[in-house]
TIMILO-658005 format. One line per field, with one value per residue: x, z, y of N, C-alpha, C, O in turn; residue in one letter. Coordinates in pm, 1 decimal. Example, Ala and Ser with C-alpha at 12.3 -4.5 7.8 and 13.67 -1.06 7.14 Angstrom:
BEGIN
n.x: c(1319.0_1285.0)
n.z: c(780.0_708.0)
n.y: c(-569.0_-225.0)
ca.x: c(1230.0_1367.0)
ca.z: c(780.0_714.0)
ca.y: c(-450.0_-106.0)
c.x: c(1320.0_1290.0)
c.z: c(780.0_787.0)
c.y: c(-330.0_3.0)
o.x: c(1423.6_1340.9)
o.z: c(846.5_803.9)
o.y: c(-331.9_113.8)
aa: c(A_S)
END
This chain:
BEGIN
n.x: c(9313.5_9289.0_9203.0_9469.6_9617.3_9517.1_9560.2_9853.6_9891.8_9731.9_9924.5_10138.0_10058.8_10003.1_10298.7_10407.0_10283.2_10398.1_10668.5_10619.1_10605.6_10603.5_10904.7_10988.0_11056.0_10952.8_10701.4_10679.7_10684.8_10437.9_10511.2_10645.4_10487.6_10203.3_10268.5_10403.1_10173.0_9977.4_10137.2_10130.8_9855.6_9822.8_9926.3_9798.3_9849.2_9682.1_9682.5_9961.8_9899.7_9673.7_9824.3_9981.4_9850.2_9610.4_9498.6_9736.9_9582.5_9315.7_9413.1_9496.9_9249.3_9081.1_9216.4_9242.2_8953.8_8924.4_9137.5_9390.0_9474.4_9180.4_9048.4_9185.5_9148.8_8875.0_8856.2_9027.7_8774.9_8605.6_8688.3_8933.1_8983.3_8883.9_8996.7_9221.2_9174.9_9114.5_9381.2_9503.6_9420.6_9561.4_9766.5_10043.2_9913.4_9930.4_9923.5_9700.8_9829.5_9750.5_9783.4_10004.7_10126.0_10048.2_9812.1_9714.1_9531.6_9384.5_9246.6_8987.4_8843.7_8506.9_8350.4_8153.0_8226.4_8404.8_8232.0_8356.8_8519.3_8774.2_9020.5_9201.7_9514.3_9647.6_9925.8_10123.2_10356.0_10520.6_10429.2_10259.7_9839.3_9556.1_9305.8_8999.5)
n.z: c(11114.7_11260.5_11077.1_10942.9_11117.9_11107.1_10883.6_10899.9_11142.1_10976.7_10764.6_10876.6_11010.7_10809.6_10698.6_10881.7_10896.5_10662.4_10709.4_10813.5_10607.6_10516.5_10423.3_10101.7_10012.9_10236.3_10160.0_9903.0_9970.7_10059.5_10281.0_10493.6_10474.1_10542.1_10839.1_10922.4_10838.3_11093.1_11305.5_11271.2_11265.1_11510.1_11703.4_11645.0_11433.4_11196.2_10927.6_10827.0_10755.8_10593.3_10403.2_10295.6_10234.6_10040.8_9703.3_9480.7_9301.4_9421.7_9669.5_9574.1_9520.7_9744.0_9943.3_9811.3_9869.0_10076.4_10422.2_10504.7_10756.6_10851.7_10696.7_10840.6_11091.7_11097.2_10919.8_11194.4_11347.4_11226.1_11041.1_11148.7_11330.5_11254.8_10999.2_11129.9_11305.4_11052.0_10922.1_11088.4_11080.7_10899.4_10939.1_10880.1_10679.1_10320.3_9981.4_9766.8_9455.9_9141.9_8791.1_8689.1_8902.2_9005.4_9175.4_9452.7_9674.4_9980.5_10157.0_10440.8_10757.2_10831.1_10917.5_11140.5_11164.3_10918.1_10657.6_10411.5_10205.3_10156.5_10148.7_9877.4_9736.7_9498.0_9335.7_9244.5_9080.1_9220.3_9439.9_9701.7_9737.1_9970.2_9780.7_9861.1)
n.y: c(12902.8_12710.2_12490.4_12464.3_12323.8_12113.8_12003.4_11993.4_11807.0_11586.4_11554.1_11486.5_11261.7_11094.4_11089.3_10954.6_10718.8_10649.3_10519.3_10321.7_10101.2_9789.6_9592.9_9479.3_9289.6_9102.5_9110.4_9040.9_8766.1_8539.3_8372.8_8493.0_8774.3_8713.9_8644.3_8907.6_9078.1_8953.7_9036.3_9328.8_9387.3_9311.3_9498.9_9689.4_9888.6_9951.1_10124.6_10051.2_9783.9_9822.7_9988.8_9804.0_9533.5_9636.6_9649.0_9822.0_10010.0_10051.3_10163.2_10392.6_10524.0_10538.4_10652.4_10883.9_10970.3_10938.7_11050.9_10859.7_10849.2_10817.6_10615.8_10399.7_10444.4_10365.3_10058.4_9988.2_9970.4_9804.3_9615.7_9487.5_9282.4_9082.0_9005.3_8963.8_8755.9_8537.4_8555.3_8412.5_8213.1_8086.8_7912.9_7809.6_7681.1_7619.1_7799.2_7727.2_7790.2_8001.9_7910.7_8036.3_8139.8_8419.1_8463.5_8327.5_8096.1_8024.0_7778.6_7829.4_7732.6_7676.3_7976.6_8135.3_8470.1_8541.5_8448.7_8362.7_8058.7_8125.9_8296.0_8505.0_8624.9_8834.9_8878.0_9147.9_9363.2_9218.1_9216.9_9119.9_9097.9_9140.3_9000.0_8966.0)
ca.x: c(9423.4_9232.8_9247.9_9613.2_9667.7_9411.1_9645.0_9965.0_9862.5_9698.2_10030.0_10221.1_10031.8_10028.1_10436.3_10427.8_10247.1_10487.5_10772.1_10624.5_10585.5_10642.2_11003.0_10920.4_11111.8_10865.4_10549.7_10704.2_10656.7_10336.2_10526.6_10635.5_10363.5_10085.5_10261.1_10385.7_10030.1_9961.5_10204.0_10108.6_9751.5_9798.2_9980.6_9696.3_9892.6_9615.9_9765.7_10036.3_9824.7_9593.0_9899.1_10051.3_9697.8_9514.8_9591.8_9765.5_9499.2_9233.4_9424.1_9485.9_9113.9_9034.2_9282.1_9194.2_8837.6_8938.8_9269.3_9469.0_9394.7_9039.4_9060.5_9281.7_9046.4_8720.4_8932.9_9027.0_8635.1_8503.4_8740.5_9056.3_8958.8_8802.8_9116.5_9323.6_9088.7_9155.2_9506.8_9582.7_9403.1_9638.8_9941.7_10104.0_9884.8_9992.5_9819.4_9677.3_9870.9_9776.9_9913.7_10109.2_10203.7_10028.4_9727.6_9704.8_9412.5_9382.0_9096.4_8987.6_8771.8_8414.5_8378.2_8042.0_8279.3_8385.2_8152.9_8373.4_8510.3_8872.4_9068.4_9299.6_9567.2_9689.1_10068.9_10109.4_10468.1_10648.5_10434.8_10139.8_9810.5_9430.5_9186.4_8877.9)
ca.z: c(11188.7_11303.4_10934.8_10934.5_11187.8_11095.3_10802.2_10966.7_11189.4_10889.4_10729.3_10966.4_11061.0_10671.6_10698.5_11035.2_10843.0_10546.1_10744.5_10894.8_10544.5_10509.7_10335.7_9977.2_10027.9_10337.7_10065.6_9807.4_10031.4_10157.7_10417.6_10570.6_10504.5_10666.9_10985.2_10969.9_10898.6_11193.4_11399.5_11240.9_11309.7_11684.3_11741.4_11593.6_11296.9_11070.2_10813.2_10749.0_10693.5_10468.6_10296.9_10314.5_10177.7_9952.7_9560.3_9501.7_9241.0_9510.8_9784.1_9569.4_9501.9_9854.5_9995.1_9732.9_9903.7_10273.2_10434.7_10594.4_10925.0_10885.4_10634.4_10926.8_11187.2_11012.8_10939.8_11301.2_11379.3_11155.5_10955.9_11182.2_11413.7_11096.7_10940.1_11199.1_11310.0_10909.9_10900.1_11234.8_11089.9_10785.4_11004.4_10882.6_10555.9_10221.2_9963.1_9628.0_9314.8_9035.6_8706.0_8650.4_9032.7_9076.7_9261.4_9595.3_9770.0_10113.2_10234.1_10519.9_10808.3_10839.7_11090.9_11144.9_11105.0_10788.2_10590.8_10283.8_10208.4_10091.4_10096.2_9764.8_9707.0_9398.3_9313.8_9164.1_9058.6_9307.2_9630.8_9759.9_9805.9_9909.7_9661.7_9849.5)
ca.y: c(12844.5_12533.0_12413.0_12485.2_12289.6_12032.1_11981.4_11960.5_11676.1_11493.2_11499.1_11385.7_11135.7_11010.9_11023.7_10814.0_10591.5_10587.9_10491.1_10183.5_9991.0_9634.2_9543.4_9433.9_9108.3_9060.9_9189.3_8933.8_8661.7_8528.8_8296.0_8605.5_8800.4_8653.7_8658.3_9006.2_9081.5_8945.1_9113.7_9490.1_9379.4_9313.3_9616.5_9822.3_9927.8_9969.0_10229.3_9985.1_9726.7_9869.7_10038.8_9685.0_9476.2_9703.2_9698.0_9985.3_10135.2_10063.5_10220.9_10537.9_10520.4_10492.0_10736.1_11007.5_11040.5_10922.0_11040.6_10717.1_10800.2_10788.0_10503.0_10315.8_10420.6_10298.5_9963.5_9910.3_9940.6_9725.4_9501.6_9470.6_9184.2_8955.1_8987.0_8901.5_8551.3_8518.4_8542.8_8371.5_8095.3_8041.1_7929.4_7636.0_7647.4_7645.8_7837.4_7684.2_7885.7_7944.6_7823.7_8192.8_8162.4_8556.2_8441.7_8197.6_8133.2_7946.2_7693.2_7869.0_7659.9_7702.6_8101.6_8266.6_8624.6_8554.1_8321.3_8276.4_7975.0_8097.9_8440.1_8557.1_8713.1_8882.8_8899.7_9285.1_9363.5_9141.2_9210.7_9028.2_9205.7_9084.1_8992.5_8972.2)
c.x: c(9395.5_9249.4_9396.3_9625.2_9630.3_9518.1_9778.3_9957.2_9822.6_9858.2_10149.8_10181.5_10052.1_10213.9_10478.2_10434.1_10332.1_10571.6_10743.7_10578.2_10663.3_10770.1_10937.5_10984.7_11001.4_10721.8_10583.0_10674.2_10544.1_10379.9_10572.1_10545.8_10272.7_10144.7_10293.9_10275.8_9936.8_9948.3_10161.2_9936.0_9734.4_9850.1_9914.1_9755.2_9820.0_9640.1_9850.6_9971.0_9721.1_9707.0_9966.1_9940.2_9608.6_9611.0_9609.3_9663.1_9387.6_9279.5_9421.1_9366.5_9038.5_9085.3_9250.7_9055.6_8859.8_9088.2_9299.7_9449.7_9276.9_9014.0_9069.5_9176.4_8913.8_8775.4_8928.2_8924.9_8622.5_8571.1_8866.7_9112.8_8932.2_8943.4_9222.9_9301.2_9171.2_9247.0_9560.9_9536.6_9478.2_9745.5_9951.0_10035.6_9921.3_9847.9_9814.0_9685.1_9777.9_9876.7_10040.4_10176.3_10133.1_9893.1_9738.0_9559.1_9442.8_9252.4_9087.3_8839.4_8601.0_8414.7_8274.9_8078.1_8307.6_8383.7_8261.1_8482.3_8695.4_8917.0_9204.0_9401.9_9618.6_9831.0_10086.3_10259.6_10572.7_10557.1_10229.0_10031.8_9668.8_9372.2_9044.2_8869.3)
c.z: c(11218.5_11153.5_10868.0_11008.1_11208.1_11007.2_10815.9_11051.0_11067.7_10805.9_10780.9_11048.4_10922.5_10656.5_10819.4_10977.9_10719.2_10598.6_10786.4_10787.9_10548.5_10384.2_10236.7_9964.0_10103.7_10219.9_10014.1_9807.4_10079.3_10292.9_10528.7_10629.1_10571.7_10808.8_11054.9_10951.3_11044.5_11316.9_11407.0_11364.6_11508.4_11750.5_11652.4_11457.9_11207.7_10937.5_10736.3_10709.0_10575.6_10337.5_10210.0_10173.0_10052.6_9845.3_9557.3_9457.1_9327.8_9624.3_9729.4_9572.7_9625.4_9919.0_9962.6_9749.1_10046.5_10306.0_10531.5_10691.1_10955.9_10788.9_10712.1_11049.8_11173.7_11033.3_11064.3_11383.3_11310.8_11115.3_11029.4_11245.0_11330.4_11065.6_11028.2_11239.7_11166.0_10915.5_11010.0_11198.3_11022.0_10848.4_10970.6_10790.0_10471.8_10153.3_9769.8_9498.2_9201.9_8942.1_8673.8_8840.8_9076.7_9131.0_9345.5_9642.6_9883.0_10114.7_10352.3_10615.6_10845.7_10977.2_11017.4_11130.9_11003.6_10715.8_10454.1_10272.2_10210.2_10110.7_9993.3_9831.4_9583.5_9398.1_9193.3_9148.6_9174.6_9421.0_9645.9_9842.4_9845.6_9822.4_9686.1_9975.3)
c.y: c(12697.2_12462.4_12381.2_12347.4_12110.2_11933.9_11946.2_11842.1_11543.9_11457.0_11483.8_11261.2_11029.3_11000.5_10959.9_10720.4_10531.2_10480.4_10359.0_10067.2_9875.3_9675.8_9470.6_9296.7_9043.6_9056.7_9076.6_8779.5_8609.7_8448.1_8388.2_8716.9_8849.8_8712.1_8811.2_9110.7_9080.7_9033.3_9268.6_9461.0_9388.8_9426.0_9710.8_9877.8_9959.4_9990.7_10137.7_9845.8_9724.5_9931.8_9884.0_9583.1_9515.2_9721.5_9834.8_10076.3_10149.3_10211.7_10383.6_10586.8_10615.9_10632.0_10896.6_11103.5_11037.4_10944.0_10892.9_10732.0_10758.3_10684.7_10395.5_10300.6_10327.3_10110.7_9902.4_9912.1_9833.8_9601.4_9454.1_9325.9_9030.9_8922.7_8918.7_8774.6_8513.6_8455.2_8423.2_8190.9_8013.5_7981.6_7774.2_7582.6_7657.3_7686.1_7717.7_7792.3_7862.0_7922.6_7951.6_8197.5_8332.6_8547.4_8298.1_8243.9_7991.0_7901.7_7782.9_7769.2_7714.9_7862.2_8173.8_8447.7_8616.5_8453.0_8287.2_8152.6_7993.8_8261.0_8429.8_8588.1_8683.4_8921.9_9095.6_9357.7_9324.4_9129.4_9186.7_9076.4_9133.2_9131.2_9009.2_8994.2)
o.x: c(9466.1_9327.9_9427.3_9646.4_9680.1_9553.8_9821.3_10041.6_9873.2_9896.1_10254.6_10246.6_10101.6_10257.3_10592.5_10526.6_10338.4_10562.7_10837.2_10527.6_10781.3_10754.6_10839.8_10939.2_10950.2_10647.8_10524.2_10651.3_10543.5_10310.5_10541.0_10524.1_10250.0_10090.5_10255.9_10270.8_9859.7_9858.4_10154.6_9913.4_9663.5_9810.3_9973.6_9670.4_9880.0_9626.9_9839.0_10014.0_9700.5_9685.8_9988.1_9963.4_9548.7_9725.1_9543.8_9634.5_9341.4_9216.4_9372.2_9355.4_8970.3_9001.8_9238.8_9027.5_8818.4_9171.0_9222.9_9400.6_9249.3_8898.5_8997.1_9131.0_8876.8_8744.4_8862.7_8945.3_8639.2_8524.8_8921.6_9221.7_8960.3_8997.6_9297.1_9383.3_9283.7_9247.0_9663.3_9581.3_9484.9_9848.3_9897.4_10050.0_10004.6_9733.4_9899.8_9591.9_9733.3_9998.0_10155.4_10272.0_10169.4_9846.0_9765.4_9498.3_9507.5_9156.3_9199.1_8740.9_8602.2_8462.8_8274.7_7995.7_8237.5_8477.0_8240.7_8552.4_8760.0_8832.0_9298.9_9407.2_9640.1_9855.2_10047.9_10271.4_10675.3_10585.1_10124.6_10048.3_9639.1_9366.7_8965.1_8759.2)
o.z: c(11202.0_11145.3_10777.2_10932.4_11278.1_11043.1_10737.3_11016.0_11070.8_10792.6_10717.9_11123.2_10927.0_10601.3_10837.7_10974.5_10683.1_10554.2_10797.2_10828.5_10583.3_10289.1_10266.0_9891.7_10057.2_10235.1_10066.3_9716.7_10196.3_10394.6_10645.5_10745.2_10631.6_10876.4_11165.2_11021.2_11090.0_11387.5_11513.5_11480.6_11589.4_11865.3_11593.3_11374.9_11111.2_10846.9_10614.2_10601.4_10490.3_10216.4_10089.5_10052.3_9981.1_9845.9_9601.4_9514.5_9325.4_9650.2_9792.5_9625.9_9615.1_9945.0_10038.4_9703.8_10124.4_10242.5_10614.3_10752.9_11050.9_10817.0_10691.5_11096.4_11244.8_11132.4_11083.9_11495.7_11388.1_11146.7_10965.6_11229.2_11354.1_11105.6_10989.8_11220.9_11172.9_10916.4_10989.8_11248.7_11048.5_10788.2_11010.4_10772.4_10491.9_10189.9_9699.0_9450.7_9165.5_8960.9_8637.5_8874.3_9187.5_9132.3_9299.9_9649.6_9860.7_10080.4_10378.0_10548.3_10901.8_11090.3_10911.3_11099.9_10937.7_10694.7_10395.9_10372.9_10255.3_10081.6_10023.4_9954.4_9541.7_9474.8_9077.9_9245.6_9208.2_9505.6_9603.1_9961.5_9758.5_9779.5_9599.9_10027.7)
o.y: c(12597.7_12368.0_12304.1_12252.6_12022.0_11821.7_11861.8_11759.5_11431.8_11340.6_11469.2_11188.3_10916.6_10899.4_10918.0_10639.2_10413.7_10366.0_10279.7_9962.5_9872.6_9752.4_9401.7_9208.1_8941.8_8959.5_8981.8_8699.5_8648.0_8449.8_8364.8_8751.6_8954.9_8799.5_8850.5_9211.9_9165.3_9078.9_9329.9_9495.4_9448.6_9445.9_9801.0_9910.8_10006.9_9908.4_10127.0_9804.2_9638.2_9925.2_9871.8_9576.3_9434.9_9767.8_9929.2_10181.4_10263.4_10314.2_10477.3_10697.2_10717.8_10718.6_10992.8_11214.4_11123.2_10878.8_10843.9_10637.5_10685.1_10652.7_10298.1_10196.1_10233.8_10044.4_9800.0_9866.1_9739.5_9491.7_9364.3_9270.9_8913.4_8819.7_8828.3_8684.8_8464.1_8332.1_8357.9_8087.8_7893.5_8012.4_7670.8_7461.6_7745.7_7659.7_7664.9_7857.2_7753.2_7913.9_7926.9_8267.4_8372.0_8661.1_8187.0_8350.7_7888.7_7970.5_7827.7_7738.7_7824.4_7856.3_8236.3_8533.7_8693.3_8375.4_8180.7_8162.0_7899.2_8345.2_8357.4_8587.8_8569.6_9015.1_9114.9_9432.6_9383.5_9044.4_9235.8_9102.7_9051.4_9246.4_9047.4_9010.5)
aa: c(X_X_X_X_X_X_X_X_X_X_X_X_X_X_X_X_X_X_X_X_X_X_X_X_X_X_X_X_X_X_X_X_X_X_X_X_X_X_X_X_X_X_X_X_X_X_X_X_X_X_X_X_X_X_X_X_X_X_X_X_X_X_X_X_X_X_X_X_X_X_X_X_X_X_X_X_X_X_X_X_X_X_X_X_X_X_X_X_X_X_X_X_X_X_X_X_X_X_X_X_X_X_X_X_X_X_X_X_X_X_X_X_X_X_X_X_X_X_X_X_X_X_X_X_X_X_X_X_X_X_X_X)
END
């Protein structure tokens, strides 16, 4: 019964999480984006962020050994806070295309949380995902 029930919560928590994806106009966009990135991020959202962020073949990857809640959870331990400094820092940046227009990357300012110099993204049939 407990496994029943175990199961019933898990998938309804995975169609909570459906419902709260990003509009693919919003995905399409990074000037949008970013900020409703943001916004998911500060309102804990995880799920849709990661559903939002992660290439798709990753996420099936990902999902296929970890269910989304505990994917989402893990996430808003570890990586949720980075990301959001990240993002929060992009405001009012533009990103450097490339020559096909399906990758941007941003300068990002020197931050002891995350040392790299620049975060991606990858354009993947219309909607805008990170790279790194």
């Amino acid at each position: 019964m407990k496994s029943f029930l175990a199961s019933v919560v898990a998938l309804a928590a995975n169609l909570t999480f459906s419902f709260a994806a990003v509009p693919d106009d919003v995905r399409g966009n990074l000037d949008k984006l970013v900020p409703e990135t943001v916004r998911l991020l500060e309102a804990k959202d995880y799920a849709a962020v990661l559903e939002t962020l992660v290439p798709p073949d990753a996420f099936k990857k990902i999902t296929a050994l970890t269910p989304l809640a505990e994917f989402a959870a893990e996430f808003g331990k570890e990586k949720a806070a980075q990301l959001l400094e990240v993002l929060k820092a992009l405001k009012d940046k533009k990103p450097k295309l490339s020559q096909d227009g399906n990758t941007a990357a941003f300068d990002l300012p020197e931050n002891p949380v995350f040392p790299k110099k620049e975060i991606k993204f990858t354009k993947i049939e219309g909607r805008w995902f990170i790279n790194n």
